[in-house]
Z-matrix of the N, CA and C atoms (Angstrom, degrees):
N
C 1 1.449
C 2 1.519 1 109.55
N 3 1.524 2 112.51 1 140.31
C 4 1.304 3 112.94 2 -174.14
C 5 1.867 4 97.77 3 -68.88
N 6 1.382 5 125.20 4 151.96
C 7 1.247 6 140.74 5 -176.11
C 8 1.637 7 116.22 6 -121.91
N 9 1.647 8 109.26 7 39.66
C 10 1.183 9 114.77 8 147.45
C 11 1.183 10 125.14 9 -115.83
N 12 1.466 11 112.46 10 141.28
C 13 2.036 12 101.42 11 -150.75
C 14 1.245 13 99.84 12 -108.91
N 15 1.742 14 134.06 13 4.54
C 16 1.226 15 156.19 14 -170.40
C 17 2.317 16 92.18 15 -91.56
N 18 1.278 17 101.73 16 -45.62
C 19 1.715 18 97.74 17 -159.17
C 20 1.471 19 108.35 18 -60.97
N 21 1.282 20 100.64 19 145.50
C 22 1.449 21 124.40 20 -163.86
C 23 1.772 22 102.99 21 -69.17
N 24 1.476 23 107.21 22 -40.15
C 25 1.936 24 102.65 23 171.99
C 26 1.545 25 89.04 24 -105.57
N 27 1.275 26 97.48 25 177.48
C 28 1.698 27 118.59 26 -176.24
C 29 1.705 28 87.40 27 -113.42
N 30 0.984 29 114.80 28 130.20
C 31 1.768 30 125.50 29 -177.13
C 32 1.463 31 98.18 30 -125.48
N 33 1.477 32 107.26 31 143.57
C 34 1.666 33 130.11 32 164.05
C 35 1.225 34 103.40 33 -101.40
N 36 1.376 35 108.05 34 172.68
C 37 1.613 36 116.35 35 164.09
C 38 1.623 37 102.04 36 -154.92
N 39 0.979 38 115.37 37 121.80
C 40 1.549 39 124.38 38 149.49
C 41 1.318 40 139.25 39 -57.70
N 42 1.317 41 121.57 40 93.88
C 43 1.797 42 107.75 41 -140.09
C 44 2.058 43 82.26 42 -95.73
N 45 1.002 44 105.11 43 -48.36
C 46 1.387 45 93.86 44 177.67
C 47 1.821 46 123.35 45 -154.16
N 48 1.062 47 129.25 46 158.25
C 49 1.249 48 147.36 47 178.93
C 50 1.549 49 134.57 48 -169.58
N 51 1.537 50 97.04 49 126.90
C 52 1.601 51 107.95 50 -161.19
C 53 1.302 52 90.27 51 -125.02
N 54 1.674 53 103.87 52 154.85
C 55 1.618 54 129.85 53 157.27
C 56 1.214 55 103.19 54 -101.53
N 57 1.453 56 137.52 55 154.89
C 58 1.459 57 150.94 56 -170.94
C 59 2.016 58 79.83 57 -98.30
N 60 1.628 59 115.03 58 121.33
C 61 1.326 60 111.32 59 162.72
C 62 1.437 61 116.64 60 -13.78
N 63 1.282 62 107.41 61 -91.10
C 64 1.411 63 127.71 62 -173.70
C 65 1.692 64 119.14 63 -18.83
N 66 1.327 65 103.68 64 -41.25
C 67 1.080 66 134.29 65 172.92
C 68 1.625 67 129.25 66 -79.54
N 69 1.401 68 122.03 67 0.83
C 70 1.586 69 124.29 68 -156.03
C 71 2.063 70 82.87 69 -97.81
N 72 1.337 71 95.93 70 -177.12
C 73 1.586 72 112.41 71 171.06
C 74 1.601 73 94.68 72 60.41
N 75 1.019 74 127.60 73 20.53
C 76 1.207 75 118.79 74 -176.48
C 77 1.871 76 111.17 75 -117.10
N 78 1.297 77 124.86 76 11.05
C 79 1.666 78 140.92 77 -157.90
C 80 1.228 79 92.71 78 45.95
N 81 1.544 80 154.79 79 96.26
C 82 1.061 81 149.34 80 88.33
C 83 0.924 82 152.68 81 -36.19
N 84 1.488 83 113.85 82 -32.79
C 85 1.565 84 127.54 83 -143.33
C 86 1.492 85 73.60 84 -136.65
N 87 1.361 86 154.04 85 -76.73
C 88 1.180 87 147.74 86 155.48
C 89 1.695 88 111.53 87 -3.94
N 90 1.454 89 116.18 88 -59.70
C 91 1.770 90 114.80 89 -177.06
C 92 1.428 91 99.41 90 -76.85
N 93 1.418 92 126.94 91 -26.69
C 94 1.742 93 124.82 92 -176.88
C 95 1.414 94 112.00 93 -69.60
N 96 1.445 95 109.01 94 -42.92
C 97 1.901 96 118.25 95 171.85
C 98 1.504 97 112.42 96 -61.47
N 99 1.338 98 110.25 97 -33.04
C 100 1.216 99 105.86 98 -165.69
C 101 1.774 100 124.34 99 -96.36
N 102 1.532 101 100.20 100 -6.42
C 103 1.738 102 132.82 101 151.53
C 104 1.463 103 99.03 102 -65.39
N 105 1.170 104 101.23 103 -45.99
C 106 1.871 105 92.48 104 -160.41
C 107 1.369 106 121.05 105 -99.21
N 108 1.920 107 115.23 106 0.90
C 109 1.432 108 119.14 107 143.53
C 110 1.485 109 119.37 108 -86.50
N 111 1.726 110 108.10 109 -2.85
C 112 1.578 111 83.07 110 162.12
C 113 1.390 112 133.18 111 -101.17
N 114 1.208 113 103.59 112 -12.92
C 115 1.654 114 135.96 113 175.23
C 116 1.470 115 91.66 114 -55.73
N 117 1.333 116 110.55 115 -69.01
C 118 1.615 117 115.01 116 179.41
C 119 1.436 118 135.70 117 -40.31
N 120 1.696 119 95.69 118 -28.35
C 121 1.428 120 101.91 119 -171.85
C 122 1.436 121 97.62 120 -131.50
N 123 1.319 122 129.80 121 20.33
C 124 1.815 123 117.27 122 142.52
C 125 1.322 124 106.49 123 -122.86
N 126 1.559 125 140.45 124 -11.01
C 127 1.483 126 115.05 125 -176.67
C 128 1.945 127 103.69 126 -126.85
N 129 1.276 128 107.63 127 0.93
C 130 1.852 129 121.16 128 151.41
C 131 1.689 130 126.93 129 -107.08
N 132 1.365 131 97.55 130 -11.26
C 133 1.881 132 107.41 131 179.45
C 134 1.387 133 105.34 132 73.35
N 135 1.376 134 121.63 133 -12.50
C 136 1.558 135 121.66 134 -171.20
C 137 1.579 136 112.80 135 -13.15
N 138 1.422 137 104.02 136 134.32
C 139 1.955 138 97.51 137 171.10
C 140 1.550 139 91.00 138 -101.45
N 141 1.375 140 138.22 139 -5.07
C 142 1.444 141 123.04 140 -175.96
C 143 1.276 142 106.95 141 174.09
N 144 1.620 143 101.48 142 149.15
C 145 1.761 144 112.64 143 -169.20
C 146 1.452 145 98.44 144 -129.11
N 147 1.390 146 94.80 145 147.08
C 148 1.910 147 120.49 146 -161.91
C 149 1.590 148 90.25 147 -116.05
N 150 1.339 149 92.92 148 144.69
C 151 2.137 150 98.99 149 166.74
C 152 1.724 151 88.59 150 -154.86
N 153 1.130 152 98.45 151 156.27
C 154 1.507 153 124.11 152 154.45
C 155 1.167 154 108.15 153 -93.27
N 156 1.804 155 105.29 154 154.58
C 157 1.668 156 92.38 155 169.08
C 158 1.953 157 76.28 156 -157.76
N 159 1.316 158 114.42 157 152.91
C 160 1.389 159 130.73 158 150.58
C 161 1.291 160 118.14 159 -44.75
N 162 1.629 161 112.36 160 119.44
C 163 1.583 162 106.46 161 179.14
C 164 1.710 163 115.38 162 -66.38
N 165 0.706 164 130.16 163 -32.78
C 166 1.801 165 140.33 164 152.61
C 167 1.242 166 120.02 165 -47.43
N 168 1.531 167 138.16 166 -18.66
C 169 1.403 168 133.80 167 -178.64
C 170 1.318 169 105.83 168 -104.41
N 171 1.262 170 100.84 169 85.01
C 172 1.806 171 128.25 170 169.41
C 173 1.118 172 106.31 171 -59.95
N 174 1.806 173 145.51 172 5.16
C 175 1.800 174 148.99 173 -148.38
C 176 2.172 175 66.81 174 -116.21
N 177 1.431 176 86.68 175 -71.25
C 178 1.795 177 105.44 176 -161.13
C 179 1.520 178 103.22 177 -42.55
N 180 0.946 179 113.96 178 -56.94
C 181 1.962 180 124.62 179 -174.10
C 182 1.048 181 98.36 180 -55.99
N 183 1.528 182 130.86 181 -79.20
C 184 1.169 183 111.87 182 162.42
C 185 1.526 184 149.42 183 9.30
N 186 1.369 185 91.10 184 -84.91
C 187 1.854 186 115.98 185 162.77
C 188 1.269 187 112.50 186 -39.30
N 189 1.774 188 117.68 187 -64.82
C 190 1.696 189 125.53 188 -152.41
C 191 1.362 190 87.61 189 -78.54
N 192 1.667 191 133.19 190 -62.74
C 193 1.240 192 118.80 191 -124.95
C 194 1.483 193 88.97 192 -101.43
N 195 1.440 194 129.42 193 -57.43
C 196 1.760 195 122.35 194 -179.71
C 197 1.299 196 121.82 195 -69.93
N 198 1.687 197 136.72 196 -12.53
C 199 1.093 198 143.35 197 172.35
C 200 1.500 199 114.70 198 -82.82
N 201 1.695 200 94.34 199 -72.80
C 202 1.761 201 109.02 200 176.48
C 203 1.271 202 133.04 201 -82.52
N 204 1.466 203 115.64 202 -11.42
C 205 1.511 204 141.36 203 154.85
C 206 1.157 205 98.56 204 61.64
N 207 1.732 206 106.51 205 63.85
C 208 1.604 207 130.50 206 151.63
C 209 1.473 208 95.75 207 -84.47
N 210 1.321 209 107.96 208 157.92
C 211 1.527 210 136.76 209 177.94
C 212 1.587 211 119.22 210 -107.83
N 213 1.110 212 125.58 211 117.22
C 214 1.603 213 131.13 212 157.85
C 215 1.862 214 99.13 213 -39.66
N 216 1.919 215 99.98 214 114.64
C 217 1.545 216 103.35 215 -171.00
C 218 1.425 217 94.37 216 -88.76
N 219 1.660 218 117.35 217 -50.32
C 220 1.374 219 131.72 218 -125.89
C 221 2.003 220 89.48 219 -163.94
N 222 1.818 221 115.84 220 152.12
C 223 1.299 222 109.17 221 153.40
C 224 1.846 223 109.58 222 -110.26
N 225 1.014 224 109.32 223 112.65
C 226 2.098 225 98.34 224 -176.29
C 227 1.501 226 79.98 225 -89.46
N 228 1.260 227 102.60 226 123.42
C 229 1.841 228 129.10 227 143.50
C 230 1.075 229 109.90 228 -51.60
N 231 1.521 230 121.10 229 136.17
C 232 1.528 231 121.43 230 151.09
C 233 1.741 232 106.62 231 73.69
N 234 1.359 233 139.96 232 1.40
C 235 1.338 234 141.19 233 -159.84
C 236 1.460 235 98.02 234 -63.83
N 237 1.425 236 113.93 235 -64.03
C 238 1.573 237 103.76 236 -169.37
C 239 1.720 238 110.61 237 -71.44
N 240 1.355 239 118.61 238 166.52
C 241 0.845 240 131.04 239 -174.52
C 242 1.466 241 118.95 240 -72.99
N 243 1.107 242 135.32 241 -14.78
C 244 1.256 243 133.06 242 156.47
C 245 1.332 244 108.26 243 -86.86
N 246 1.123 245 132.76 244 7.40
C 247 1.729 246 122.65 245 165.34
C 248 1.608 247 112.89 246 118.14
N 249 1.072 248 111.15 247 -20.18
C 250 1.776 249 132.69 248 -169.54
C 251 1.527 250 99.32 249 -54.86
N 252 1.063 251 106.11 250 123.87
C 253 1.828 252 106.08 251 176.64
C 254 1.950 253 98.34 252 -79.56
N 255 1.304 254 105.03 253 165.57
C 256 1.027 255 118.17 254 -162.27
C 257 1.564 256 116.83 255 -130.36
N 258 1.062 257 121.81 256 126.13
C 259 1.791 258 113.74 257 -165.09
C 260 2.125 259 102.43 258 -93.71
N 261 0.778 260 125.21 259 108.77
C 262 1.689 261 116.75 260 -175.85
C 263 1.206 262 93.35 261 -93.42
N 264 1.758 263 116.70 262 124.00
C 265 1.265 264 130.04 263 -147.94
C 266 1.871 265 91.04 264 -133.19
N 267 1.528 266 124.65 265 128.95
C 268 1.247 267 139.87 266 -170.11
C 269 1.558 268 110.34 267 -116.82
N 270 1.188 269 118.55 268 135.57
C 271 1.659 270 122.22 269 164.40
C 272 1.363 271 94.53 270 -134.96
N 273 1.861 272 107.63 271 152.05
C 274 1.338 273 110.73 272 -174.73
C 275 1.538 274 79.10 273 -117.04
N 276 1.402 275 109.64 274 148.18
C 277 1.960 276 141.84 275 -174.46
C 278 1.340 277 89.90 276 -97.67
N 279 1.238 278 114.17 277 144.92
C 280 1.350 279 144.33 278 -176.15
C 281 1.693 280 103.63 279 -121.77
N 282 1.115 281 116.93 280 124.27
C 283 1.301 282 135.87 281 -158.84
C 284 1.533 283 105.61 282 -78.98
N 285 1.711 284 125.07 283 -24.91
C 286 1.119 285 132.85 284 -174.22
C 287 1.451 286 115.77 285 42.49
N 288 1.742 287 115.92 286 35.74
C 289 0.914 288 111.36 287 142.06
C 290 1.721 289 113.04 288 124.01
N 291 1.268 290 86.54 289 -20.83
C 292 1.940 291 131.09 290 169.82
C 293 0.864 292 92.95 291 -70.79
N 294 2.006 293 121.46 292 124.45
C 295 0.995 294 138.93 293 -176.35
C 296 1.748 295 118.47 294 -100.01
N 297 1.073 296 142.39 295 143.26
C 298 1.514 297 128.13 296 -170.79
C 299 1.212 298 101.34 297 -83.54
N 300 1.205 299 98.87 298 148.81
C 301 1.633 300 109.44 299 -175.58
C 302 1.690 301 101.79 300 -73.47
N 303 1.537 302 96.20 301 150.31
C 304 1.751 303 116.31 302 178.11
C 305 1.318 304 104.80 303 -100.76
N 306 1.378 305 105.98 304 132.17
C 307 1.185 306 113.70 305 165.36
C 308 1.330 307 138.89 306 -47.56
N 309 0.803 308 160.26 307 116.85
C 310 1.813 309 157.48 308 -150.84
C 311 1.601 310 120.25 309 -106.87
């Protein structure tokens, strides 16, 4: 969870998530994202979740943007440590109806 208590949305971030090979093609990582946008958006209120992903991992792009219908936010150059530019990929959470809490 983003940890500024001033920002106007409440933002997540996905810092990381792996399938064990052996294990991929199987909806994992698809049923794990989709635990962890609801977690996000009934017990954090999240208005929206951020991920990085490698511009080269066509498995990941795949997944976020035609499955879970995250959006290309931003391209960061150079982000990973071997030099690999990095695509920071956004979906906005839908509240399903769940109202944000008021301040008191």
């Amino acid at each position: 969870m983003d940890d500024e208590p001033d920002a106007e949305e409440l933002a997540a971030h996905i810092t990381s998530l792996s399938v064990l090979r052996t294990h991929r093609r199987l909806g994992l990582a698809y049923k794990l994202m989709n635990f962890a946008h609801d977690a996000m958006e009934l017990t954090q209120e999240s208005d929206y979740v951020s991920l990085h992903v490698r511009v080269s991992n066509r498995a990941a792009l795949g997944l976020y943007r035609d499955r879970l219908k995250y959006r290309v936010d931003n391209t960061e150059i150079g982000y990973y440590a071997d030099g690999e530019d990095a695509y920071q990929m956004k979906k906005d959470l839908v509240r399903r109806g769940f109202p944000k809490k008021v301040p008191q």
